[in-house]
C-alpha positions as CSV (number, residue, x, y, z in Angstrom):
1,X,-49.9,1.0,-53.0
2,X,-48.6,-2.2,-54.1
3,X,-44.8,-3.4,-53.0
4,X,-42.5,-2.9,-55.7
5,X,-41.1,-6.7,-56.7
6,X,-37.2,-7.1,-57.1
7,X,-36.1,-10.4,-58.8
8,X,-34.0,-12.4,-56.5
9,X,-30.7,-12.3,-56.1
10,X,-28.5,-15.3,-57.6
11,X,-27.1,-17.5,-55.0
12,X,-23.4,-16.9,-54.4
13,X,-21.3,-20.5,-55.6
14,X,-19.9,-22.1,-52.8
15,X,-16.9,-24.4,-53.9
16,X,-15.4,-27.6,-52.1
17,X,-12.0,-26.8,-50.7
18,X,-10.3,-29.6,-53.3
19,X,-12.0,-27.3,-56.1
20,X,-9.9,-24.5,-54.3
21,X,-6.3,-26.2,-54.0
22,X,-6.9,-27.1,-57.5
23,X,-7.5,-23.9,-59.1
24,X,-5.0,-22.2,-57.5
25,X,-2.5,-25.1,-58.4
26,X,-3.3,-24.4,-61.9
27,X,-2.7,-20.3,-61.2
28,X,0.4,-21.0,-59.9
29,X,1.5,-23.4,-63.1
30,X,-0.6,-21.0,-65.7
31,X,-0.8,-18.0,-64.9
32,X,-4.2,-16.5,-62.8
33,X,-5.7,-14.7,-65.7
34,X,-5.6,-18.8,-67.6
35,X,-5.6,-20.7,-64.4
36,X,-9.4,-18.7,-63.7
37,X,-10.2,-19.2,-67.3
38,X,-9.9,-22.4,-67.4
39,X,-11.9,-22.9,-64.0
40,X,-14.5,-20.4,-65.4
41,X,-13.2,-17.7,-62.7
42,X,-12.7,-14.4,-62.3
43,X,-9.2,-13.5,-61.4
44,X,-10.2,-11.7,-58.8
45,X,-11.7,-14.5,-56.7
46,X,-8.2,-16.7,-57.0
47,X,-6.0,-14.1,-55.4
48,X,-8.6,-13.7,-52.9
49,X,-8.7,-17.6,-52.2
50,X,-4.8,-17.2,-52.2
51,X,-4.8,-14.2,-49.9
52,X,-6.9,-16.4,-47.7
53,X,-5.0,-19.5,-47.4
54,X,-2.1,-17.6,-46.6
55,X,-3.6,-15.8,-44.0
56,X,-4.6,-19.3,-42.7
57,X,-1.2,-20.7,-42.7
58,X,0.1,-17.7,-41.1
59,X,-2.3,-18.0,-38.1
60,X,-1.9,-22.1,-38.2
61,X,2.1,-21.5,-37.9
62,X,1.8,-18.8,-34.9
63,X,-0.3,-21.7,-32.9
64,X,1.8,-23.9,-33.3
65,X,4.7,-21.7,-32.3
66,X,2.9,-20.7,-29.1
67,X,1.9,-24.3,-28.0
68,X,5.2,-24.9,-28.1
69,X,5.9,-22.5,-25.6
């Protein structure tokens, strides 16, 4: 019996963190349904990079606050 052959899956993009800061500048000013347009996109993935880098700050602010300690 031979192996059934599935096409491979597409890479997932991987994007620069300045690409990042960028885009999300542009949601900020535009608007994330425009801001992801103009960046080629999907909505979805710049609140996820937003939700992200707020999470990050959070946990950067609380190490800071306990070094101080």
């Amino acid at each position: 019996m031979k192996k059934e052959q599935f096409p491979a899956r597409s890479a997932y993009k991987r994007y620069t963190a300045q690409f990042k800061e960028q885009a999300l500048e542009r949601a900020g000013r535009d608007g994330y349904p425009q801001g992801g347009a103009g960046f080629g996109l999907a909505e979805a993935t710049l609140y996820a990079w937003q939700a992200k880098r707020r999470r990050n700050s959070r946990n950067c602010q609380s190490e800071v606050h306990h070094d101080q300690n």
